[in-house]
C-alpha positions as CSV (number, residue, x, y, z in Angstrom):
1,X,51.3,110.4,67.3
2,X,53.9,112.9,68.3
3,X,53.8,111.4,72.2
4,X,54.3,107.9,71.0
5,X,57.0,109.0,68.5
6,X,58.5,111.3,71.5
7,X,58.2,108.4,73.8
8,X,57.3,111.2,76.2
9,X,58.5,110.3,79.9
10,X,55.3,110.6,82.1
11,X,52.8,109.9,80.2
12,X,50.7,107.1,81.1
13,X,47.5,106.0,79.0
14,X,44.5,106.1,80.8
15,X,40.9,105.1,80.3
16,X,39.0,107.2,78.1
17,X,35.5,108.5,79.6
18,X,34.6,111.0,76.6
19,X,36.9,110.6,73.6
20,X,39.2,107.5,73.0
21,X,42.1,110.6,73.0
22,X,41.7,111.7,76.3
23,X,44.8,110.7,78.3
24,X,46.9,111.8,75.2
25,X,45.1,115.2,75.6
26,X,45.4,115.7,79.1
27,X,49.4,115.1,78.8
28,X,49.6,117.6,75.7
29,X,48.3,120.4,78.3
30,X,50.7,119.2,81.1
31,X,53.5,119.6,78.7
32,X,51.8,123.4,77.6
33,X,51.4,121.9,73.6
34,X,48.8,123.9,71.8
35,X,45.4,121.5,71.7
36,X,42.7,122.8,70.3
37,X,40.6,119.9,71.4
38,X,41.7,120.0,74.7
39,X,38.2,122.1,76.4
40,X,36.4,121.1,72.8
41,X,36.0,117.4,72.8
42,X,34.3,117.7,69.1
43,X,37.4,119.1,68.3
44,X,39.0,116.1,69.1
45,X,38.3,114.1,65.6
46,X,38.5,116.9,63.1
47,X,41.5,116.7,60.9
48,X,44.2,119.6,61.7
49,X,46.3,121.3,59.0
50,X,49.8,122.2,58.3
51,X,49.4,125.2,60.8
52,X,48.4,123.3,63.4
53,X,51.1,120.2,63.2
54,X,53.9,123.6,63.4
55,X,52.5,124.7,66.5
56,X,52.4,121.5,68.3
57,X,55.9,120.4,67.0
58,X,57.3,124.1,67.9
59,X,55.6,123.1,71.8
60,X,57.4,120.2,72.0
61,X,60.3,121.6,71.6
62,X,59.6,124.2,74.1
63,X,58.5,127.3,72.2
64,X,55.4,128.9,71.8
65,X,54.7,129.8,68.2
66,X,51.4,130.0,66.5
67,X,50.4,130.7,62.5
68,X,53.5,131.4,60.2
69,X,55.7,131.9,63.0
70,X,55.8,128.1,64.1
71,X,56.2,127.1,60.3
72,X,58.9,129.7,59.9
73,X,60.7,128.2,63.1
74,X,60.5,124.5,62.0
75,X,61.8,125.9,58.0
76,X,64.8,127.6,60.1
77,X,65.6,124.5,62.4
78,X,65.2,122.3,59.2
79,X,62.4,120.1,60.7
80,X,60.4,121.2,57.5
81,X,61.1,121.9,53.9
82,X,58.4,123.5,53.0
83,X,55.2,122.7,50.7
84,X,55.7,121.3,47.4
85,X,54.9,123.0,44.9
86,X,51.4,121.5,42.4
């Protein structure tokens, strides 16, 4: 989602020959964003939490944050407003 919604210059689909995800995985490590999935291919369909939508959102815009620090970074550049409480 976030390379369709970044309409990300270079990216160009290509056929899948392991996971239906595979072009969009091979640009996410090009651009350095964190992908689990990326040497794990049954990684690939597994839901990812909170955490892990930071981290990829920090890498695209060009810093490397992981845990609390990414969701402390998009709180501070307002691209979050935290959880909800109940």
């Amino acid at each position: 989602m976030l390379v369709n919604a970044l309409d990300a210059k270079g990216y160009q689909p290509i056929e899948f020959s392991d996971h239906w995800a595979d072009g969009v995985y091979n640009f996410a490590n090009q651009q350095n964003y964190p992908t689990s999935g990326f040497n794990d291919v049954k990684k690939r369909s597994n839901p990812i939490n909170r955490q892990m939508v930071a981290e990829i959102i920090a890498g695209a815009d060009g810093v490397n944050y992981v845990g609390t620090n990414a969701i402390q970074y998009l709180l501070g550049k307002g691209l979050a407003n935290g959880k909800v409480p109940g």
